[in-house]
C-alpha positions in Angstrom: 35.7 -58.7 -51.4 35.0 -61.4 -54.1 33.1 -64.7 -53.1 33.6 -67.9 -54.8 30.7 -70.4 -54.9 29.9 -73.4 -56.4 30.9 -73.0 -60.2 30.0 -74.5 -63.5 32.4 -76.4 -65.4 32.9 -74.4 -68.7 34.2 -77.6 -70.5 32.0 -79.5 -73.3 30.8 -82.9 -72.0 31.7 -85.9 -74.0 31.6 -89.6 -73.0 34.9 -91.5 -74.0 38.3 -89.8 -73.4 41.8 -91.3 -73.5 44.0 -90.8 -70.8 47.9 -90.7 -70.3 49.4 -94.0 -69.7 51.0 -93.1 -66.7 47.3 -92.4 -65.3 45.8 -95.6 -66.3 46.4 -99.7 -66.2 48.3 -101.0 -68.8 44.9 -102.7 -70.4 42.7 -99.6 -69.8 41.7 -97.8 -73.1 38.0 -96.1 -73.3 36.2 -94.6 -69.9 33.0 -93.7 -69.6 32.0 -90.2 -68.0 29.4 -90.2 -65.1 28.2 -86.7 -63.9 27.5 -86.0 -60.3 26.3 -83.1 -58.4 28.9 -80.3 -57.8 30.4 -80.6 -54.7 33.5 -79.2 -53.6 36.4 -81.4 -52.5 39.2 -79.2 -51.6 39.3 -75.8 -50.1 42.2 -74.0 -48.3 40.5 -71.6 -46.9 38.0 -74.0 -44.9 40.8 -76.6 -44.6 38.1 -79.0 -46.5 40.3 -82.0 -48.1 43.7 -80.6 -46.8 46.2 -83.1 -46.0 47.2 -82.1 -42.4 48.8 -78.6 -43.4 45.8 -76.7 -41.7 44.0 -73.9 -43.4 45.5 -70.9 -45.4 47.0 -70.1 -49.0 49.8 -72.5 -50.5 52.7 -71.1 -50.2 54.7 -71.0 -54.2 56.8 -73.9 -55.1 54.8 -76.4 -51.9 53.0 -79.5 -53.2 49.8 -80.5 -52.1 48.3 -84.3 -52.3 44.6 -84.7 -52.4 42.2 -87.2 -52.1 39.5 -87.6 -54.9 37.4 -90.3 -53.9 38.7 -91.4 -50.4 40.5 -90.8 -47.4 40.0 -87.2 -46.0 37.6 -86.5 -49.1 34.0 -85.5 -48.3 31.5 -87.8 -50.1 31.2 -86.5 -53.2 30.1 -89.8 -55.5 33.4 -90.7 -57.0 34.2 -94.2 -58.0 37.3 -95.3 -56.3 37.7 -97.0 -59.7 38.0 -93.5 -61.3 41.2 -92.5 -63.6 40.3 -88.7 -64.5 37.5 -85.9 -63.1 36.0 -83.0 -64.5 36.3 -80.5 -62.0 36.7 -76.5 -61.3 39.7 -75.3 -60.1 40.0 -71.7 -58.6 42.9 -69.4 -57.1 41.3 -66.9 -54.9 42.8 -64.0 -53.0 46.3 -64.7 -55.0 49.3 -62.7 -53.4 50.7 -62.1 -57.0 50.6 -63.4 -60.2 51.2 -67.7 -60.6 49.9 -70.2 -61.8 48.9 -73.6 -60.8 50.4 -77.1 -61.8 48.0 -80.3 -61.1 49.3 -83.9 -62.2 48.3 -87.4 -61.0 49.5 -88.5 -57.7 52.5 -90.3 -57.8 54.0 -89.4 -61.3 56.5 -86.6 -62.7 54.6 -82.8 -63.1 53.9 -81.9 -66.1 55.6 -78.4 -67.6 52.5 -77.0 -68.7 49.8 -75.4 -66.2 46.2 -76.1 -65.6 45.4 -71.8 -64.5 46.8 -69.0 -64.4 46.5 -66.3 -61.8 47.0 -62.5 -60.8 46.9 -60.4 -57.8 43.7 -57.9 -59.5 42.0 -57.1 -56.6 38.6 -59.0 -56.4 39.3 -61.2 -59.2 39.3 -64.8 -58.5 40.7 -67.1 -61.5 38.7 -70.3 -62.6 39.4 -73.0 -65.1 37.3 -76.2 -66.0 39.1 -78.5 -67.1 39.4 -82.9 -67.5 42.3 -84.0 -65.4 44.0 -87.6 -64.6 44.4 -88.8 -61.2 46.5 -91.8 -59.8 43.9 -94.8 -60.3 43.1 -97.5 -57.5 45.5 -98.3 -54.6 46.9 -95.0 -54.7 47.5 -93.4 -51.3 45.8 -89.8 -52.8 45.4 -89.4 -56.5 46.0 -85.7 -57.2 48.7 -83.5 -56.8 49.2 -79.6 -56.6 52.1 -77.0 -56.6 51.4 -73.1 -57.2 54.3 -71.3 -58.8 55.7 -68.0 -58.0 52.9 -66.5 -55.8 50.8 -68.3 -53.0 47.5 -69.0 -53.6 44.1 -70.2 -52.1 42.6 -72.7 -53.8 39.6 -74.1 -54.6 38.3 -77.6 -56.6 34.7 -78.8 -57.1 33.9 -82.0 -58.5 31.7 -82.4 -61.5 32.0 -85.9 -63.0 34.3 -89.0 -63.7 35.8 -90.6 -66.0 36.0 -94.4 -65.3 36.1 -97.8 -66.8 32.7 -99.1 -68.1 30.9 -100.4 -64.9 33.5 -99.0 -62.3 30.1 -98.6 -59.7 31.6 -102.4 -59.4 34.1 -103.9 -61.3 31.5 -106.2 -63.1 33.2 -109.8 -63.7 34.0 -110.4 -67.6 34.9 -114.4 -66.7 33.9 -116.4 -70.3 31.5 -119.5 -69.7 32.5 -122.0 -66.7 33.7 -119.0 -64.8 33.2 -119.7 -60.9 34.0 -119.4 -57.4 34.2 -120.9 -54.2 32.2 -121.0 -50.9 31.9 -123.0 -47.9 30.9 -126.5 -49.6 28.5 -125.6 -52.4 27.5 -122.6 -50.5 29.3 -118.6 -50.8 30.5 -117.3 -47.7 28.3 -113.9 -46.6 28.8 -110.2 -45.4 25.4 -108.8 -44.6 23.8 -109.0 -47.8 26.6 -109.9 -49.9 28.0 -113.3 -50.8 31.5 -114.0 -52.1 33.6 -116.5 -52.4 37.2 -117.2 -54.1 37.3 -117.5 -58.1 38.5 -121.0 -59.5 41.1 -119.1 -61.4 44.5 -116.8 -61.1 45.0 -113.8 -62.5 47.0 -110.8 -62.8 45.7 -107.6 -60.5 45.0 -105.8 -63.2 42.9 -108.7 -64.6 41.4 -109.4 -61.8 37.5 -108.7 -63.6 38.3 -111.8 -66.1 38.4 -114.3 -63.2 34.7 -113.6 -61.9 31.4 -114.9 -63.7 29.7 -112.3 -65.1 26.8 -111.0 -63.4 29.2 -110.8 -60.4 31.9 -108.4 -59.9 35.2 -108.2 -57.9 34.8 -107.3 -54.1 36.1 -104.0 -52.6 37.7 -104.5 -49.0 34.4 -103.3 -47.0 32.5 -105.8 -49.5 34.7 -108.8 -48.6 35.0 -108.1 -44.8 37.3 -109.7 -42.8 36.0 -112.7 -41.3 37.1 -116.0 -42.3 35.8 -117.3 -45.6 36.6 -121.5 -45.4 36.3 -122.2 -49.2 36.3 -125.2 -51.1 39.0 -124.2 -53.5 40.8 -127.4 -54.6 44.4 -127.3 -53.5 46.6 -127.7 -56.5 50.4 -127.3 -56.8 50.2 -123.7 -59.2 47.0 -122.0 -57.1 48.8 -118.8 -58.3 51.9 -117.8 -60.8 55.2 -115.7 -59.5 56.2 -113.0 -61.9 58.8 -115.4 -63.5 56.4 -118.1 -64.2 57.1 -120.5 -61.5 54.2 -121.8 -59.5 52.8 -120.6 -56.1 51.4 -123.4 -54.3 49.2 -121.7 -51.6 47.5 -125.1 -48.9 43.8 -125.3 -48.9 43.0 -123.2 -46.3 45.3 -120.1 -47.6 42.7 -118.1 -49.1 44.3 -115.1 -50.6 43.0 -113.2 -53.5 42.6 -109.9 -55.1 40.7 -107.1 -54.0 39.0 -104.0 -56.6 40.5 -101.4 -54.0 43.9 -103.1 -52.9 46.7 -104.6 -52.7 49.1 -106.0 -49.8 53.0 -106.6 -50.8 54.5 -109.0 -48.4 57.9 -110.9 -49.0 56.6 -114.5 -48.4 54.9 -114.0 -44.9 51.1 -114.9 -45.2 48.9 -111.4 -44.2 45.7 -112.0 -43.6 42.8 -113.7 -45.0 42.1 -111.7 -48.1 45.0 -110.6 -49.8 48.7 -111.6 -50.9 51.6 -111.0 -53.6 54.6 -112.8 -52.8 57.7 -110.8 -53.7 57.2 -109.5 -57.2 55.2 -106.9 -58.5 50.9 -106.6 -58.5 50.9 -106.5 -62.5 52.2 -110.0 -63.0 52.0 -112.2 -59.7 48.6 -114.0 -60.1 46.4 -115.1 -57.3 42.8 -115.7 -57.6 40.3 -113.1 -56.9 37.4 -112.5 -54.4 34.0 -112.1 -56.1 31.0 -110.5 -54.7 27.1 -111.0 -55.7 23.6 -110.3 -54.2 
């Protein structure tokens, strides 16, 4: 009997790489690569990462969803912000020959395979390879199907590929770029402040409405307690996909998030974040930005 360990990538390591648009925002070009230690994510055999199906092979022609960076994913150093990973991925103790299919979470598979497997005795199939997952907000971002013959399968985590800066979503805001706390003052969680940027933006924009030097808060960042800001109450505080204006009262304070999104048709949420009706890519609201 064959074991599988902790394997190295045999894939060259560059820096920039160009994704499929259906794995990245509409604006994202060029990501920067960030290695981290191997560490394994996904294991059938140990049940490690499995998505409620228990342990044991995959069964041919069943799709799997995995988490990357979150949800029932150990913590292997993966920005949530991350479109694509270098990983491993292994078949081990195949019951005939297959192959595997891996595509991003949420979007059509692709025709072409990432491995393929046999049933050799003792011989345990592994390919290195640079694979798209479903960006931010997604509810996993890979997805797996063996074909023809169940298989056990294994990925470790080697690197990501993300946008420049995704440790935060660092704020691109051009000069007079600002936003609002409590009076003159930010509002604070622990040892981060935040407040509510002076501008609306798109979702997928949301890093051109905080100053620079600040970045765009995750949900554990912004917490949830109440944030009173001084935002001025205008008429437009936000845009609806057609154009028309979104006229939010002063103490509605609703903004973006780096990690999420709520969808709500025209019922207030919460305190951090809104779209009413429409979709995330063109409703703007204003953003929540976070500094130290």
């Amino acid at each position: 009997m064959s074991r599988v360990g902790r394997l190295v990538p045999l894939v060259a390591v560059v820096f920039l790489v160009r994704v499929p648009a259906r794995a990245q925002s509409a604006s994202l070009k060029d990501l920067v690569f960030t290695a981290v230690q191997p560490c394994r994510i996904y294991d059938t055999r140990s049940g490690t990462g499995v998505q409620g199906a228990g342990t044991g092979p995959i069964p041919a022609a069943q799709t799997r969803n995995i988490d990357v960076s979150h949800g029932a994913a150990p913590s292997c150093g993966i920005s949530t912000q991350a479109r694509a990973v270098v990983m491993n991925i292994v078949a081990v103790s195949p019951a005939g020959p297959g192959h595997l299919v891996a595509w991003p979470f949420g979007t059509s598979p692709p025709s072409a395979s990432v491995l393929n497997y046999s049933n050799v005795p003792g011989l345990n199939i592994a390919n290195g390879i640079v694979q798209p997952i479903c960006g931010p907000n997604c509810t996993h971002e890979l997805s797996l199907v063996p074909g023809v013959s169940a298989t056990h399968v294994l990925i470790d985590v080697t690197g990501y590929f993300a946008p420049p800066g995704a440790g935060h979503l660092w704020g691109r805001g051009r000069p007079g770029t600002k936003f609002w706390g409590s009076g003159d003052f930010l509002c604070a969680n622990g040892s981060i402040a935040f407040g509510l940027s002076n501008i609306a933006v798109s979702w997928e924009g949301a890093a051109n409405a905080c100053p620079q030097g600040t970045w765009v808060c995750t949900t554990a960042e912004r917490g949830s307690a109440t944030c009173d800001t001084s935002r001025p109450d205008t008429t437009c505080d936000g845009y609806f996909c057609a154009g028309n204006c979104l006229n939010l009262s002063a103490n509605d304070h609703f903004g973006w998030l780096a990690n999420e999104y709520t969808v709500n048709e025209g019922a207030a949420v919460g305190e951090t974040t809104l779209i009413v009706g429409g979709s995330p890519t063109c409703n703007e609201l204003p953003v929540w930005c976070c500094t130290e």
